[in-house]
Every structure is written in C-alpha cells, then in structure tokens.
N, C-alpha and C positions, 0 to 999 in steps of 0.2 A: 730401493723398494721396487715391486715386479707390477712391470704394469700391468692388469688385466687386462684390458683392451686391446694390447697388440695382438696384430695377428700374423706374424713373421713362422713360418714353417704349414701355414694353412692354404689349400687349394680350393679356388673354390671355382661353381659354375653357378652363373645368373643367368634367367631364362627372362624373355624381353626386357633385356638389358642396352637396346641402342639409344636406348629417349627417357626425357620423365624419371621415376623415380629407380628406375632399374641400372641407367645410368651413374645415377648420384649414388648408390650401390656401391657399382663397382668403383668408382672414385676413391668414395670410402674407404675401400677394403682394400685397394692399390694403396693409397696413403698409410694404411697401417700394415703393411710388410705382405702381403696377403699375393700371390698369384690369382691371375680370373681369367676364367673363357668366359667371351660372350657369347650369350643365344638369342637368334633374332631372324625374323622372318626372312628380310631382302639381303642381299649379301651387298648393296648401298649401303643402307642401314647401318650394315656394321663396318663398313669401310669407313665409314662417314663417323663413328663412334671411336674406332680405333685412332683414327687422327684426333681425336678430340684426347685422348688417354697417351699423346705419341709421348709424352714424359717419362711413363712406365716404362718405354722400351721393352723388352723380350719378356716384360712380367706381366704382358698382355696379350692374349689371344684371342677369337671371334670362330662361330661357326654355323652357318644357316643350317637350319633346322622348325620345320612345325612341332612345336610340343604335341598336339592329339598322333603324331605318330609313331611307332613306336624304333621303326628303323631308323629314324631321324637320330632318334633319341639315344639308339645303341652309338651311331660316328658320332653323335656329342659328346659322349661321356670317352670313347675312346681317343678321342682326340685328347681333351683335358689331360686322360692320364697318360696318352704317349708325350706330350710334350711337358708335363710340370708334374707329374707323378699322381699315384692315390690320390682321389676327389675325397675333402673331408669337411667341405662347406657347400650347399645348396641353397639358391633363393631361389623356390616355384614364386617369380613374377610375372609371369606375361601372362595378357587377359584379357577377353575383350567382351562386348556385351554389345550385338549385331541386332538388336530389337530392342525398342522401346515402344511399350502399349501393354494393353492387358493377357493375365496371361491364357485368357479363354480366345482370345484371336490372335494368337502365337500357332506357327505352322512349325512341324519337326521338324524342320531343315535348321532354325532358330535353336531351337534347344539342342540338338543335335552339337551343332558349332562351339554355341557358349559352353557346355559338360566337357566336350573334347580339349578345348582349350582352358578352362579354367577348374578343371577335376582331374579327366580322364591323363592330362598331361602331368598334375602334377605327381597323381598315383603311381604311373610309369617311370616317372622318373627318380623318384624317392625308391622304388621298389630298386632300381639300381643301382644307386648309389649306395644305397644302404648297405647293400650284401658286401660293398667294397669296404665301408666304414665297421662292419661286423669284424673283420679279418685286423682290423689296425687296432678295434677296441676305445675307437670315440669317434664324433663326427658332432654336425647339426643342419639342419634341415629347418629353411623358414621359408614358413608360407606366407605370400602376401595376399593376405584375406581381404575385405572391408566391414563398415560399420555398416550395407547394406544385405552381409550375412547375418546381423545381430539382430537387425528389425527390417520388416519389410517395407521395401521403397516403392511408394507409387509409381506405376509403370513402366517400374525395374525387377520386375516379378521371375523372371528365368533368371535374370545376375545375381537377386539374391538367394534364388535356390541354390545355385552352383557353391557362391560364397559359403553358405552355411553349410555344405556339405564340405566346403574345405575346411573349415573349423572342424568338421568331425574326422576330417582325416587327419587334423594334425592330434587331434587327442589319443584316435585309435593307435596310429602311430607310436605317440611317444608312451602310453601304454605297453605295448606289444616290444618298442626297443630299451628302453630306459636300461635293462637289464645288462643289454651288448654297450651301455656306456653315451651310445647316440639321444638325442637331445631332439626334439621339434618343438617349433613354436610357431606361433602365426601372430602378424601385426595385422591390426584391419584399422586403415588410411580411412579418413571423412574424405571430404572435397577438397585435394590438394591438384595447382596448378600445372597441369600437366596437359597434352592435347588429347589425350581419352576420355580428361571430364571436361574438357573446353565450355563444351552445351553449359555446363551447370556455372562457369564463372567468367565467360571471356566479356558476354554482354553486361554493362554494370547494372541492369536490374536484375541478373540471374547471378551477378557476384553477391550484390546488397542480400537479395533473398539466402543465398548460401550463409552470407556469415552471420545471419539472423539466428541460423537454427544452432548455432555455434557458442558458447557460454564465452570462448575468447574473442567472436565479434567478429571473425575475420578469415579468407581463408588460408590454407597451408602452404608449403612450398617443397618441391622434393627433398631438399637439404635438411628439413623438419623432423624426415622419417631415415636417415642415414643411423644416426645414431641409437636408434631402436633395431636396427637391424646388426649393428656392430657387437652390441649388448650379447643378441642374442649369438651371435658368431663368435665370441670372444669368451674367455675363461670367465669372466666377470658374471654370465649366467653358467655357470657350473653348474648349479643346484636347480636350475629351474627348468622346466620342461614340461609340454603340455598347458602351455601358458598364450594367452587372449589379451593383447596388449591392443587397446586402441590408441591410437595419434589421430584426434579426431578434432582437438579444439574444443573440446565438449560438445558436438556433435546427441550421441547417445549415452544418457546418465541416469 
C-alpha cells in the first residue's frame, strides 16, 4: 500500500527553521525522505542546527538569509536548487513580533519589521518558488500563521494584523494557483513551547493562565505541529488547499 506521507523525491525550503517549530519541521520532512535548506538569520544558528540534523548527512543544507529581503531570498532559493534540485515544498516560518502594547503607541519602525518578516517575506518568497513549481506542474507552499491571526490578541495587535494577512495570502494564493497543480495552506499554532512565546509559558503562572484558555488544558510542544505540516507537504492532502488548520489545543472555537 502507498504511503501518502512520504516524502522521498520532494525538496523543500524552511524559512526560521534553526529553533522551535521550524526545526521539528525540518526533522520531519528529513525523516520522511524529503531533502531541506535551511533559512535562518545567524549563520550560528544554523551551524548549530545542522549538527543537530548531522544524521541527514548531504540530505541537509542551511543558508542565512533575512526573509523581508528580497536578494536574500533570490541565493536562498538558488542555492536549494543548485544543490538538490527544483524547490517543490515551502514552509514561510520565520516570524517575529518586536512589540508588545497597543496598537495606537506602536511606532513604524515596529510595523515596518513585523509586515517585512512575517507578510512581506512570505509574499517574496512564494512568489519564487512558485514560478519554479509552475514549470514542474505541483508543489505546496505552507504558511505558519497563528490562532492570533484568527482573533485579536491583547497587546499583540501589529502580530495579529500580519498573521491575518497571511491567512489571506495563503487563500489568495491558492486561489490564483490551484490551477498550475500548487497547493497552499497555512497552520496557525496557539501557544506551543518555543523561546518566541517563552513570555507566555516559561513563568508557571503565564504557563497555568496559557493552558486555561486551552479546551486540552495544557500547552503544545513543536513535535505537536510536525505532523500538520507533513499532511500538508505530502500527497495525503492532495485535495486540499487553501485550507486554515489550527493546532491550538482548543485555543480558539
């Protein structure tokens, strides 16, 4: 019987993929047959990442690059395809969210940051990988959104604009490609343990209060959100696209 879930003959490229859930990613998608570049700020980072993945051997590669730019973004993608071929798996992860407070005392250097990195980057980079996945006639493209694109979070008011405009980027998207075969989806993660929501679960009354607003009680762990992403990278969503998966714990219901 064929496994849907492999992913043997798929390339793909994860964007803050050194730490946290971008990591557990690529792991993922290494264990199921899958080639990865990784994309990641520091080139620590991702030295530091590659030995952690040193199993993979040559079925792993790394390459600094800022997502909000776009020259970054062209050696990212060139690299992927000089060394393991046509890119035909995307995860826009990397994201960051440089302000916390209202958004009437938010300065544009703030919004500026958060758009560039968690919109402006993913746009760019979809936009190129795409034209490559056109030419092959399939691909997929997953955005890791949040459940503070879905409802707005007190004093996370510029992250959850961003987020909900990646929710619409992934629908515009897979509208606009469905045709050429390509696939987008986007997962949007509640509070899973990672050091970018640290703030919200490392002190245990900021864990207690987290897994309160949680129907499961409790919070997530990167390995939680691996297999929502393999789904969507893997033939087993075939049919689906343009699709809003939360991994929230029941977060938002």
């Amino acid at each position: 019987m064929h496994d849907s879930s492999t992913l043997r003959g798929k390339n793909a490229i994860i964007t803050g993929a050194t730490r946290g859930i971008g990591l557990a990613i690529a792991r993922g998608f290494l264990a199921r047959g899958a080639t990865v570049t990784l994309c990641g700020r520091h080139s620590t980072g991702i030295e530091q990442a590659l030995a952690e993945l040193a199993d993979y051997g040559t079925q792993v590669g790394g390459r600094c690059a800022h997502v909000g730019k776009q020259e970054d973004l062209r050696e990212l993608v060139n690299q992927a395809e000089s060394r393991f071929g046509p890119v035909n798996l995307l995860v826009n992860n990397a994201g960051t969210n440089p302000y916390y407070g209202p958004l009437l005392d938010s300065e544009e250097w703030a919004w500026d940051k958060t758009m560039d990195v968690n919109l402006k980057g993913p746009y760019l980079l979809s936009k190129m990988v795409a034209n490559q996945m056109t030419s092959g006639g399939s691909g997929s493209i997953i955005n890791m959104g949040s459940v503070a694109g879905l409802t707005a979070m007190p004093m996370s008011g510029l992250y959850s604009v961003s987020k909900a405009g990646l929710i619409m980027l992934t629908k515009a998207l897979a509208r606009e490609l469905g045709a050429q075969g390509i696939r987008v989806n986007c997962i949007c993660p509640g509070v899973i343990k990672t050091r970018f929501s640290e703030a919200l679960w490392k002190e245990e009354s900021a864990a207690a209060a987290a897994a309160a607003q949680k129907a499961l009680g409790r919070v997530g762990v990167p390995d939680e959100v691996v297999a929502a992403a393999v789904y969507f990278a893997s033939d087993a969503s075939s049919f689906t696209t343009g699709a809003v998966l939360q991994v929230d714990g029941g977060m938002v219901l």
